[in-house]
N, C-alpha and C positions, 0 to 999 in steps of 0.2 A: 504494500500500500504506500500511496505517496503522498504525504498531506502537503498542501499549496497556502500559503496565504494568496488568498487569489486577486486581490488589490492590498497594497502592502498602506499606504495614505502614512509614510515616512513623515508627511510635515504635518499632521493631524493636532501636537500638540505645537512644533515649533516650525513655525510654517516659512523658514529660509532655508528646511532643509528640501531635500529633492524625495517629490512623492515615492518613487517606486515603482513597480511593475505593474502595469498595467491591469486588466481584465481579459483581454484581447491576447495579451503577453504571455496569461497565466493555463490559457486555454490551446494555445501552442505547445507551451509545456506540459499542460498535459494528456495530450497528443504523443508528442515522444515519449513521454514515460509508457502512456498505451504499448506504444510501437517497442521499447525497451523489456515489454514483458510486466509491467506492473498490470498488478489482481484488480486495485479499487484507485479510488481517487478521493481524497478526505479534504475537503474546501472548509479552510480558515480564513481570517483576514489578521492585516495589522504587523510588523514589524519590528519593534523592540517590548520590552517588558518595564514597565506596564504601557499598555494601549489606549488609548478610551474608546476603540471597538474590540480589543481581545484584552483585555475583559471588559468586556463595557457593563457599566453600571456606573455604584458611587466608587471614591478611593479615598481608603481608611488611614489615613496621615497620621495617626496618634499609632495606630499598629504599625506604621511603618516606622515610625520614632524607635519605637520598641523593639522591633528584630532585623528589620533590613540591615543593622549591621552585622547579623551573623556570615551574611557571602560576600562581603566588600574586596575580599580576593576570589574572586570567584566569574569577575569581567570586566570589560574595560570602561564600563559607563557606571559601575557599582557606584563608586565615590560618589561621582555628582549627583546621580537619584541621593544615596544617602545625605549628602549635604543639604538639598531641594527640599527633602522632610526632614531633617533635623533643624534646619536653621530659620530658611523660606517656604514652609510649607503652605499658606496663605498664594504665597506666588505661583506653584504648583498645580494648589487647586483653582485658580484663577483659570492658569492656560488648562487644566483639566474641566473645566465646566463649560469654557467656550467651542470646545469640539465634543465635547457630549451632548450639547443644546437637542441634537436628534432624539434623546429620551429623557429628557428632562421637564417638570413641569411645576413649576414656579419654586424650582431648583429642587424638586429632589426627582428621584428616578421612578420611571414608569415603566415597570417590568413588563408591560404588554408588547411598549416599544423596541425592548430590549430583546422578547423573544424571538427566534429566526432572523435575526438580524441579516445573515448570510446567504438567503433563501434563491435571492436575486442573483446571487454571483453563481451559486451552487448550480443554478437553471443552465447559465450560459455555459459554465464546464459540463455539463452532461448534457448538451447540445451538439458538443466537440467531442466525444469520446465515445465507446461503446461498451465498457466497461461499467462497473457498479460505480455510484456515487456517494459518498457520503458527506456531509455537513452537520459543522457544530453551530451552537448559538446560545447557549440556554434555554434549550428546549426543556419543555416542561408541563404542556399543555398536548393531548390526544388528540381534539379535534384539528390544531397547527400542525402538526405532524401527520396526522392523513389526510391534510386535503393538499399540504405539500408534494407529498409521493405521489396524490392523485393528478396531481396538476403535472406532474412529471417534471419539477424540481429536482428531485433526487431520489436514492431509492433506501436512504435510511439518515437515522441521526447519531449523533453522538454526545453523550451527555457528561459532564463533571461537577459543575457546584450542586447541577440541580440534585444530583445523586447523592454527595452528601447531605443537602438540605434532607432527602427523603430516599435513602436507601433501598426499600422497596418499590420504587415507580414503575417499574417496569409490571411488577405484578400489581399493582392499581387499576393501572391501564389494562393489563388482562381479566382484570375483574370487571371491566365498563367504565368504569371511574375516569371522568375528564382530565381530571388536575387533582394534586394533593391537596387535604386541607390548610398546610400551612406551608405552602411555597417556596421556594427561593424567592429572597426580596433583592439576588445581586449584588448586594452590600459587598464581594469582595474580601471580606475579613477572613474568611478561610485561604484565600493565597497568598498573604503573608505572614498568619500565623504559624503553617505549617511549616515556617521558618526554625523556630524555636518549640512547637507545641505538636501532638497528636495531628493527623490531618485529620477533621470534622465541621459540621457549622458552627459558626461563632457567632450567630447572628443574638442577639440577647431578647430582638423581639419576637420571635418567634419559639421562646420560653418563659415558663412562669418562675424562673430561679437558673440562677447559678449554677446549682446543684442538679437542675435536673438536665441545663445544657451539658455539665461535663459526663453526667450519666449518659447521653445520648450520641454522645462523642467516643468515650471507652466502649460502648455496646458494640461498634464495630469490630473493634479489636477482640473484646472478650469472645465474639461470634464465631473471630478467622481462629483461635486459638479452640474450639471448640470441635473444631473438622476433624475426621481423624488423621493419625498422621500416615505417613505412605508405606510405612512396613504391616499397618492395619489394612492397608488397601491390596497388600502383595507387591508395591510398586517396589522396586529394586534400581536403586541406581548406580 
């Protein structure tokens, strides 16, 4: 599988730099890769880390205070992000709310906007290919997601915050269930505190305590540690 950012929008937060590859550009390439022998084609967007379309939502400058310094050796733009929320984070979130404006609504985030974000670019790669397509976004929602494939957008999705938001979605959606009852809100706090923390949601609104978010954070862990192990299985390696 090849995932693409399939419009990269390089000047999204700092608009002197040079956008990026194109749509037109991205569907070329993935072409060649078809031609190269790739199985799928996995359409992302956005360029460096953090994006305000990969991830789009809000961005948690107090969490990033707090551990972004754990990989400051770890690339070459580490430093200045960390300095930008250590020192200027106001300035940050400034040029971060002016290229979010697409989901935003009288400044905070509107997770309707934010879902399938991608849907559009995903269409024109699987226009260009004959192979499977897949596309992420924050999906999150059953009927977004079939009338996607039906529309012949893509031919599946790909999920990460919303899964930890709600670990079981997948069987919700097999059950009939639209959408979870307590969503991913985007907020983004789970991709920087898995810096220093458990990877799970850190969302605080979508708990009634402290206590019951870090219970629901550990239950993954406690769950994977539950499986049997592979000499139980006969596996042999």
């Amino acid at each position: 599988m090849v995932k693409l950012s399939a419009v990269e929008r390089d000047n999204a937060i700092f608009r002197w730099r040079k956008p990026g590859n194109t749509l037109e550009e991205s569907a070329q390439i993935a072409q060649w890769a078809e031609t190269a022998g790739a199985d799928a084609i996995h359409v992302s967007t956005g360029s460096i880390f953090p994006h305000p379309r990969n991830p789009a939502g809000a961005f948690p400058t107090k969490t990033a205070q707090r551990n972004y310094g754990t990989i400051l050796a770890s690339g070459n733009r580490t430093l200045l992000n960390y300095l930008l929320f250590r020192y200027l984070p106001q300035l940050f979130l400034w040029f971060w709310q002016q290229s979010q404006r697409d989901f935003l609504q009288d400044g905070k985030v509107v997770p309707e906007r934010v879902e399938g974000l991608n849907t559009e670019d995903a269409k024109v790669i699987k226009a260009a290919v004959t192979i499977p397509v897949l596309c992420t976004g924050g999906f999150q929602t059953a009927d977004l997601i079939r009338h996607a494939i039906q529309d012949g957008a893509f031919d599946g999705v790909t999920m990460g915050r919303t899964l930890l938001a709600n670990p079981d979605l997948p069987n919700m959606f097999a059950e009939g269930r639209n959408k979870a009852e307590r969503p991913c809100t985007y907020c983004n706090r789970c991709l920087l505190e898995v810096l220093d923390n458990p990877l799970g949601c850190y969302e605080p609104q979508r708990f009634n305590s402290q206590q019951e978010m870090i219970a629901d954070i550990m239950s993954i862990f406690e769950n994977e540690r539950s499986y049997p192990k592979a000499a139980e299985l006969g596996v042999v390696s």
